[in-house]
C-alpha positions as CSV (number, residue, x, y, z in Angstrom):
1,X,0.0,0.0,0.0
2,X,3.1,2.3,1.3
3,X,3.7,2.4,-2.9
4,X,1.2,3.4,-3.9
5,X,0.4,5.9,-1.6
6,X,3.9,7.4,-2.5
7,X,2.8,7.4,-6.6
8,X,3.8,11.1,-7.9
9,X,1.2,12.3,-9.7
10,X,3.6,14.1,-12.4
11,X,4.6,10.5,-13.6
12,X,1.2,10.7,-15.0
13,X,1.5,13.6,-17.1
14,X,1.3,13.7,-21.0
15,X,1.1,16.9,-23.3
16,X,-2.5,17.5,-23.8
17,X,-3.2,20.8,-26.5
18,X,-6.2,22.3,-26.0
19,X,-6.9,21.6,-29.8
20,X,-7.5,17.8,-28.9
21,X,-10.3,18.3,-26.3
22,X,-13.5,17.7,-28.5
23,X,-16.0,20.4,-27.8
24,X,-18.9,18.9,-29.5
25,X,-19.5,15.1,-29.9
26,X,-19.6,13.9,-33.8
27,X,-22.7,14.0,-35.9
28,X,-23.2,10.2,-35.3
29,X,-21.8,8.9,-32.2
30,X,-21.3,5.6,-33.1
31,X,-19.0,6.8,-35.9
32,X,-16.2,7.7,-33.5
33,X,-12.8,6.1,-33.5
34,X,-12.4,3.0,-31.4
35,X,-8.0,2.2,-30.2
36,X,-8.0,-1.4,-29.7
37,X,-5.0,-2.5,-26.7
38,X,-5.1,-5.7,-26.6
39,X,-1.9,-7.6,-25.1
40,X,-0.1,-4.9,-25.3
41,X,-0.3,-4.3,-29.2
42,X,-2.4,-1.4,-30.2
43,X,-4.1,-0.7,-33.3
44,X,-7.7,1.3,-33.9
45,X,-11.0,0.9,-35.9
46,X,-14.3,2.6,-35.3
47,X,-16.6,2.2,-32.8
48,X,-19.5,0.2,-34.8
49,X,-16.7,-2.8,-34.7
50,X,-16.7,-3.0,-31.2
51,X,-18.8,-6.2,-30.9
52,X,-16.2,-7.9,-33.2
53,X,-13.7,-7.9,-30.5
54,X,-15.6,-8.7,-27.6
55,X,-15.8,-12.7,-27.0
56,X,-19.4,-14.3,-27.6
57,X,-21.2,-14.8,-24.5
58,X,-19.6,-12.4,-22.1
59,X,-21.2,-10.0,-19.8
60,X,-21.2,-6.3,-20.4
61,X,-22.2,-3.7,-17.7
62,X,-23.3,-0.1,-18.1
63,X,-24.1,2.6,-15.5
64,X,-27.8,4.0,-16.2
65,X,-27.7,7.0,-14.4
66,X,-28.7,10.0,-15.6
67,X,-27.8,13.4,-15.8
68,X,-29.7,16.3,-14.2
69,X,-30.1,19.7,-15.1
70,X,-27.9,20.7,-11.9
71,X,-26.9,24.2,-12.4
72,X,-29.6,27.1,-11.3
73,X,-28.9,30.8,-11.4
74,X,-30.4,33.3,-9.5
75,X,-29.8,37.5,-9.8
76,X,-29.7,39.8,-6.2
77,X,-31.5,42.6,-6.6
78,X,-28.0,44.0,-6.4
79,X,-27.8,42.1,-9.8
80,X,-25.3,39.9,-8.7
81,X,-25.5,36.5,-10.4
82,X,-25.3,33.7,-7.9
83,X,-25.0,30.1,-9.6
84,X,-25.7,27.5,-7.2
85,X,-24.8,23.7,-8.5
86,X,-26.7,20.7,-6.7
87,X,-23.9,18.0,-5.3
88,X,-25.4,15.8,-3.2
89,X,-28.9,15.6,-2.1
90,X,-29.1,15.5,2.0
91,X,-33.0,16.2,2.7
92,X,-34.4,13.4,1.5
93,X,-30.9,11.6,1.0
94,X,-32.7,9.0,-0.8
95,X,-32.4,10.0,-4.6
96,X,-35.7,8.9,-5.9
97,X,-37.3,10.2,-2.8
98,X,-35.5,13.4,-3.6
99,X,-37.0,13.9,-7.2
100,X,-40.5,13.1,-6.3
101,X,-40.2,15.6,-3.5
102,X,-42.6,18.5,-3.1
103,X,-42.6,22.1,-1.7
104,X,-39.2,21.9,0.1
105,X,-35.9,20.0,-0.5
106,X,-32.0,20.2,0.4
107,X,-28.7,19.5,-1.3
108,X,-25.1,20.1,-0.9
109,X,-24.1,22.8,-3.6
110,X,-21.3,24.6,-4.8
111,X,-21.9,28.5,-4.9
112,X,-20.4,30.4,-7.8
113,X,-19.8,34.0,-6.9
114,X,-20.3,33.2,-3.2
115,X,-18.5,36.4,-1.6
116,X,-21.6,38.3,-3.0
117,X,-24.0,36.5,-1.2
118,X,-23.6,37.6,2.4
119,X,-27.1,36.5,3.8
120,X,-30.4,36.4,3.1
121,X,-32.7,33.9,0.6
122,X,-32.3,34.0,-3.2
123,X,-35.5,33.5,-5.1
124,X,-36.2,33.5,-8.6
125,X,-39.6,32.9,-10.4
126,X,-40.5,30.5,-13.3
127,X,-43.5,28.9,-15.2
128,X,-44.2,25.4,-14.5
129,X,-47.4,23.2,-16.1
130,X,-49.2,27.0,-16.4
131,X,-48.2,27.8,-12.5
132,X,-46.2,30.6,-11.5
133,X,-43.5,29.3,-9.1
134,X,-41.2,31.2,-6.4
135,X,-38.3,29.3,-5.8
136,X,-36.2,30.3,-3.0
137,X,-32.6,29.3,-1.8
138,X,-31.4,29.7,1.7
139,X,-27.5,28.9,2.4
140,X,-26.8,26.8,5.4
141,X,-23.7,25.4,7.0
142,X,-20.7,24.7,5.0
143,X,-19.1,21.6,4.5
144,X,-15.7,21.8,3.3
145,X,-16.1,23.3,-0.3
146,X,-19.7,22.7,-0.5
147,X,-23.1,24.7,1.5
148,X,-26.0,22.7,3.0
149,X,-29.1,24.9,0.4
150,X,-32.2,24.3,1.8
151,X,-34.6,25.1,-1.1
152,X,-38.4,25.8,-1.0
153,X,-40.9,26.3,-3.8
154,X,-45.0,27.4,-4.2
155,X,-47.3,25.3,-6.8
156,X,-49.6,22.4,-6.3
157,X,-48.1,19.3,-6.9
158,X,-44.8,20.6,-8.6
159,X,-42.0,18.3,-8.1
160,X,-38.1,18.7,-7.3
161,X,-38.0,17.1,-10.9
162,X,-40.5,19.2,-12.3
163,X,-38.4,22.0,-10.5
164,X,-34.8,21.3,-12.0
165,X,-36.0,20.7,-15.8
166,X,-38.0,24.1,-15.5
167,X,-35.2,26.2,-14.4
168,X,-31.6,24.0,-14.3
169,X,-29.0,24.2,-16.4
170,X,-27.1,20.8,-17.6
171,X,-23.4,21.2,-16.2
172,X,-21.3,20.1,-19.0
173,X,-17.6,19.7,-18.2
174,X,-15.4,22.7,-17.1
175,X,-12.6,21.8,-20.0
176,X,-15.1,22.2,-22.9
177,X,-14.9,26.2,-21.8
178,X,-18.0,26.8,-23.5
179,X,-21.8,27.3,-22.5
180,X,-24.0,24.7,-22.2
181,X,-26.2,24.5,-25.4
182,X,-29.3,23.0,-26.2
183,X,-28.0,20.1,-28.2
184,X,-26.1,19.3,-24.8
185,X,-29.2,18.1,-23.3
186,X,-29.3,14.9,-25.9
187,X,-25.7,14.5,-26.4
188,X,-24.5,14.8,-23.4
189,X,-26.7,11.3,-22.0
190,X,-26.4,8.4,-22.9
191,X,-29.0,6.5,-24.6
192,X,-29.8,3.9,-21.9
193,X,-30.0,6.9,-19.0
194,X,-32.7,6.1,-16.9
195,X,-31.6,7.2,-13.5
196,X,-31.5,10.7,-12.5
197,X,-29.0,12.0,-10.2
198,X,-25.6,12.7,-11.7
199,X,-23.8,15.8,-12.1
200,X,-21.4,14.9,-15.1
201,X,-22.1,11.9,-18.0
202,X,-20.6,8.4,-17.5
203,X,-18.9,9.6,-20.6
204,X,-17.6,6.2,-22.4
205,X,-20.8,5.3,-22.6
206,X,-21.8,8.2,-25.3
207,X,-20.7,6.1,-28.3
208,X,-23.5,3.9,-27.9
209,X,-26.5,3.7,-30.1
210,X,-29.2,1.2,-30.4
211,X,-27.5,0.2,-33.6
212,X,-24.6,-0.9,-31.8
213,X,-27.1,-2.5,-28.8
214,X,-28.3,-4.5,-31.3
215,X,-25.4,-5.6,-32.6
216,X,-24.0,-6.8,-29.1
217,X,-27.0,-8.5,-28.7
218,X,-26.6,-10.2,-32.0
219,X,-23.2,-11.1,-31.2
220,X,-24.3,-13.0,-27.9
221,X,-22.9,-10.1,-25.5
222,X,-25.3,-10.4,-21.9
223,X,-26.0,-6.9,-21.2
224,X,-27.1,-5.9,-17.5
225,X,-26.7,-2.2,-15.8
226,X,-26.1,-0.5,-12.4
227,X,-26.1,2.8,-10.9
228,X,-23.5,5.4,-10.1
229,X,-24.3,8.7,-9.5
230,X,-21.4,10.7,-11.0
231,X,-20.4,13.7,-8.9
232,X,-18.5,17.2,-9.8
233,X,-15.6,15.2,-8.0
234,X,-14.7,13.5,-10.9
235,X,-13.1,16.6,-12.2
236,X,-10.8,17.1,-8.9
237,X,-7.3,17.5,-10.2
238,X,-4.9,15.9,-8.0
239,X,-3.6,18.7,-6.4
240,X,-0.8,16.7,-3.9
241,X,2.2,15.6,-5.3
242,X,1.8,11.8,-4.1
243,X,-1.8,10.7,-4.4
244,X,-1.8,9.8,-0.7
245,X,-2.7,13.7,-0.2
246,X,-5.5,13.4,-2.6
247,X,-9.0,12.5,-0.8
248,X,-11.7,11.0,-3.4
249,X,-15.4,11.8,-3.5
250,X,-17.7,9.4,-2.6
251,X,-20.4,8.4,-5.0
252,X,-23.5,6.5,-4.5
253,X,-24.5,3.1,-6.1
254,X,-27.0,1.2,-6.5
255,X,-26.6,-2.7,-7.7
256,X,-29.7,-4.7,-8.6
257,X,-30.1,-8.1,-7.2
258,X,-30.3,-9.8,-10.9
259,X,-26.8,-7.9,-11.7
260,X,-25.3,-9.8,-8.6
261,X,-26.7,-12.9,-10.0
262,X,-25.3,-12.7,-13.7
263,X,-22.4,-11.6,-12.2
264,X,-22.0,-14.8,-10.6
265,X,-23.4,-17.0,-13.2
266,X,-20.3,-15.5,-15.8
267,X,-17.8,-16.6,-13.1
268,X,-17.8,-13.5,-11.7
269,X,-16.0,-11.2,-14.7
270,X,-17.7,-8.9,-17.0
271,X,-16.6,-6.3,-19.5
272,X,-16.9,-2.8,-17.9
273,X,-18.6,0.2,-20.2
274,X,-16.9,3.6,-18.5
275,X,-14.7,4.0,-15.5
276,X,-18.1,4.9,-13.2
277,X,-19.1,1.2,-13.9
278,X,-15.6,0.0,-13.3
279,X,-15.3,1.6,-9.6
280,X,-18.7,0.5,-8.8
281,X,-18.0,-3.0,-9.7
282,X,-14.5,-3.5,-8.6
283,X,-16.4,-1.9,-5.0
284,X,-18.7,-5.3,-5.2
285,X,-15.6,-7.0,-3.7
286,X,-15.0,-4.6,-1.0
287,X,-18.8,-5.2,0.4
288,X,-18.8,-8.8,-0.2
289,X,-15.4,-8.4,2.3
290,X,-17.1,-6.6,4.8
291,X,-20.2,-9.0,4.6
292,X,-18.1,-11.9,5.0
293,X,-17.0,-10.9,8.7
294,X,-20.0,-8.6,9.3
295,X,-23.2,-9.6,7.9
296,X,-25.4,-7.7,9.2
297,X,-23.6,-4.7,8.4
298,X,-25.5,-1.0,7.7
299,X,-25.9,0.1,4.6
300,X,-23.2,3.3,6.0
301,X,-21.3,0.0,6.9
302,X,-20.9,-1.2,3.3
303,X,-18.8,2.1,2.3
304,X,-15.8,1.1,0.6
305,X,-13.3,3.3,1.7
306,X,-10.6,4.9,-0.4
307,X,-7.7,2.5,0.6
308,X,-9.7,-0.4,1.5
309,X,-8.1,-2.6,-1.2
310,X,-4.9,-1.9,-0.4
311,X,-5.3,-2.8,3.4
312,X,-7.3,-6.0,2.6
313,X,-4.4,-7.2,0.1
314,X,-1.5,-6.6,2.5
315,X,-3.4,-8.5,5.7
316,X,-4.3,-11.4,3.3
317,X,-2.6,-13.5,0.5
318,X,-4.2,-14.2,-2.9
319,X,-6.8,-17.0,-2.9
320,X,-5.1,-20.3,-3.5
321,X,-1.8,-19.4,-3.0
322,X,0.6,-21.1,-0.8
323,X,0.0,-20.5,3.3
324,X,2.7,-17.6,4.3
325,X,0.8,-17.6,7.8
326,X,-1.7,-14.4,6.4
327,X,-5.6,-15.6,5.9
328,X,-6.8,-16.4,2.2
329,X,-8.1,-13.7,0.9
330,X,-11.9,-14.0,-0.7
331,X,-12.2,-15.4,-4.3
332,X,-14.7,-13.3,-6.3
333,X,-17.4,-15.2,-6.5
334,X,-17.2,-15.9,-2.3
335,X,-17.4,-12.2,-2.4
336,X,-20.3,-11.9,-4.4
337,X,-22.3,-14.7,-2.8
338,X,-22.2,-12.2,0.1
339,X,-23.8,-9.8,-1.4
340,X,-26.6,-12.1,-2.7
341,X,-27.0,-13.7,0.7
342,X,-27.0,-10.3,2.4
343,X,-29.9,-9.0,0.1
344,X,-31.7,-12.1,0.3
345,X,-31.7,-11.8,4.2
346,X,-32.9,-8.6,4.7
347,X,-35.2,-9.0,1.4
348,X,-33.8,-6.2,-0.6
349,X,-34.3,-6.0,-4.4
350,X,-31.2,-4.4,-5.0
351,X,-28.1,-3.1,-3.4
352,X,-27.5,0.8,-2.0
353,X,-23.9,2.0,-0.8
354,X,-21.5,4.1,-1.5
355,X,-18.2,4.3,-2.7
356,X,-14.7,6.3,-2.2
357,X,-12.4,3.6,-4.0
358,X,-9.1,4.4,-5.4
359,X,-7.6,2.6,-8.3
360,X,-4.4,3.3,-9.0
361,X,-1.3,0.9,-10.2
362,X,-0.9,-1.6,-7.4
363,X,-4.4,-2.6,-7.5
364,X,-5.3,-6.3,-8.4
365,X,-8.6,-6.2,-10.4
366,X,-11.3,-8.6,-9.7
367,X,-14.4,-8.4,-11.5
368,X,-13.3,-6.2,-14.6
369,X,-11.2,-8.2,-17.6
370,X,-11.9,-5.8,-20.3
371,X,-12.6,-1.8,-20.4
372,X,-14.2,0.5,-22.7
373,X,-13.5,3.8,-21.8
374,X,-12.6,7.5,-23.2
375,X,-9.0,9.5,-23.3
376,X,-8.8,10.9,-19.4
377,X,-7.2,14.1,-18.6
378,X,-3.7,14.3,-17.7
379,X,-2.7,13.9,-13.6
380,X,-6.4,12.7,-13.1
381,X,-7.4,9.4,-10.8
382,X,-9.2,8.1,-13.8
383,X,-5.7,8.3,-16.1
384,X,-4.2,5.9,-12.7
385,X,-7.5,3.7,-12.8
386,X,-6.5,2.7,-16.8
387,X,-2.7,2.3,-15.8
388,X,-3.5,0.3,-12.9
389,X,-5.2,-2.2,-15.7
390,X,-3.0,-2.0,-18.0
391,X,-0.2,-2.5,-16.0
392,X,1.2,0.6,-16.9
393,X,1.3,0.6,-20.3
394,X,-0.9,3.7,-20.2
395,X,1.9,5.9,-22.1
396,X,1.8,3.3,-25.7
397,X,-2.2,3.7,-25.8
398,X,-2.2,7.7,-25.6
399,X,0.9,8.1,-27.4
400,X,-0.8,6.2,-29.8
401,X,-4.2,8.4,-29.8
402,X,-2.2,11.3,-30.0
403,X,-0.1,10.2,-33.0
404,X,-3.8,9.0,-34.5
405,X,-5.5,12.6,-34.3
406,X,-7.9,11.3,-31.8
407,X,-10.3,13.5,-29.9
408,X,-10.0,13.7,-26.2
409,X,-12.3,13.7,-22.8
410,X,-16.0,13.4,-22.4
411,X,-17.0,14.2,-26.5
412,X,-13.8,12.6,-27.5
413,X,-13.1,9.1,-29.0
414,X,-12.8,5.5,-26.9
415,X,-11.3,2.7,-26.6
416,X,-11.2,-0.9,-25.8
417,X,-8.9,-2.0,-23.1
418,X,-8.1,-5.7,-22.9
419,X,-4.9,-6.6,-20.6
């Protein structure tokens, strides 16, 4: 763990010009270009192919959640714009809950232009289903970078939902250095979203079309999907020079029972669609840990902390391996059975936790065997999650993308990782 705690984050640097960022996605998404590493030789195609290299049979996940219209902006009388960005809901926690809610919610937010709101509510009014609605903001607490909002709103039967699509703003991400347009509100989801709650697009997931869906399908690819709410966290540079300094956000996931299941039933390895899909499954082992020597453990309990991984792999040795006096660690599919048996005890339908996981090289991977996922930004956790699975042959595929004129970050092109 002590290594890599000690990574330096400028050992994962690369020279990124601004030129390469793809502000707007392609015409057709499916038409983007598609680097294939595969054993450590890299070559590229476009993404249509991608069924072609996937073996027949295997299991493919994908993160369904969706991406709200998160951004609001209200004027002081002063005329002082105040943007306030939902993070986290907090009153209901529960996301669903939270979207149905009426009259009155809260959320953790981010305040844009906060030095010019000294005190008082914010309101701003809107036109909802023919109502005229007041919205009003009042700032709370802080907590760290973020402000408990506690937000309230007139109208019979008006929901947070309802609320959010009136008046919210889709954040795109901060590099594209544009306004969010229109178009954004299509592009920028993916076309299996179904879950509301993120603040940013599980991004590899854009390339997908139902063409392609019915392609894997065609090609004997099992498809199932899970939940990760993507937070603004995702787009915290490292900041420390070792990545022990860096804390990561914690993100909410939600696993249904049958994904558990298939899991198992594939021998417990799947292909992973995006790197949201690939922390929340790689976290599966973590809780199935936990369960094995606490089952009856919270739901708080089930967290998988940031350097839970590295802990577990230096107080156990590797399942089947010779007896060094340190206690087997779980095999996957002991880990998953966990799960199972943990929902099937307290007769839940699906699984709800959290994650704070880091992956970075020195991680062993359990679940995922192959990746799809875009070109990360330089010095980022997500450009350590690829390295850590490809062994760190991160520097061939990018060089390679560079030297290929592909298009970087969340409207960029993919790729298909298979170690």
């Amino acid at each position: 763990m002590e290594d890599t705690k000690h990574i330096q984050i400028k050992d994962f640097n690369y020279d990124l010009p601004d030129e390469r960022i793809a502000k707007f996605p392609l015409p057709e998404r499916d038409q983007s270009k598609l680097l294939v590493y595969r054993k450590g030789e890299v070559s590229h195609d476009v993404f249509t192919s991608l069924p072609d290299y996937l073996p027949q049979g295997a299991l493919m996940v994908f993160n369904n959640t969706r991406v709200i219209q998160a951004r609001m902006h209200f004027r002081k009388e002063t005329g002082a714009l105040i943007e306030i960005f939902c993070l986290e809901p907090v009153a209901p926690h529960d996301y669903v809950l939270m979207f149905q809610q009426t009259e009155r919610c809260s959320w953790l937010c981010m305040i844009g232009n906060l030095k010019k709101w000294k005190n008082g509510p914010l309101s701003r009014t809107i036109e909802i289903n023919g109502q005229t609605i007041t919205l009003t903001a009042t700032r709370g607490e802080s907590h760290g970078t973020s402000h408990w909002i506690d937000f309230a709103w007139n109208g019979e039967g008006i929901t947070w939902a309802e609320v959010l699509e009136a008046m919210g703003e889709l954040p795109i991400p901060p590099y594209l250095n544009r306004e969010t347009q229109e178009s954004d509100k299509t592009t920028y989801q993916t076309v299996y979203s179904k879950i509301k709650g993120s603040v940013a697009a599980p991004t590899a997931g854009l390339h997908f079309t139902e063409r392609v869906l019915q392609a894997l399908d065609a090609h004997g690819i099992d498809r199932e999907e899970l939940t990760l709410h993507v937070g603004a966290g995702t787009f915290k540079p490292v900041k420390s020079k070792e990545i022990e300094g860096h804390e990561m956000h914690t993100e909410y996931i939600c696993v249904p029972r049958q994904s558990i299941e298939k899991l198992i039933r594939h021998g417990g390895w799947c292909i992973a669609v995006g790197t949201t899909s690939v922390r929340t499954l790689e976290s599966l082992y973590y809780i199935g840990v936990t369960l094995a020597s606490h089952p009856d453990a919270s739901e708080e309990e089930l967290h998988v902390k940031q350097w839970t991984p590295y802990e577990y792999a230096e107080a156990t040795r590797p399942a089947g391996s010779a007896d060094n006096g340190k206690p087997e660690a779980l095999t996957t599919l002991q880990a998953l059975q966990h799960i199972l048996d943990y929902l099937d005890r307290n007769q839940l339908t699906a699984l709800h936790t959290s994650t704070q996981i880091i992956i970075a090289p020195g991680y062993d991977y359990h679940i995922v065997r192959m990746m799809v996922t875009n070109f990360h930004q330089p010095q980022s956790t997500l450009l350590l999650l690829v390295s850590a699975f490809v062994h760190g042959d991160w520097h061939k595929i990018y060089d390679y993308a560079l030297a290929h004129d592909f298009r970087f970050l969340s409207y960029g092109d993919s790729s298909l990782l298979i170690p």
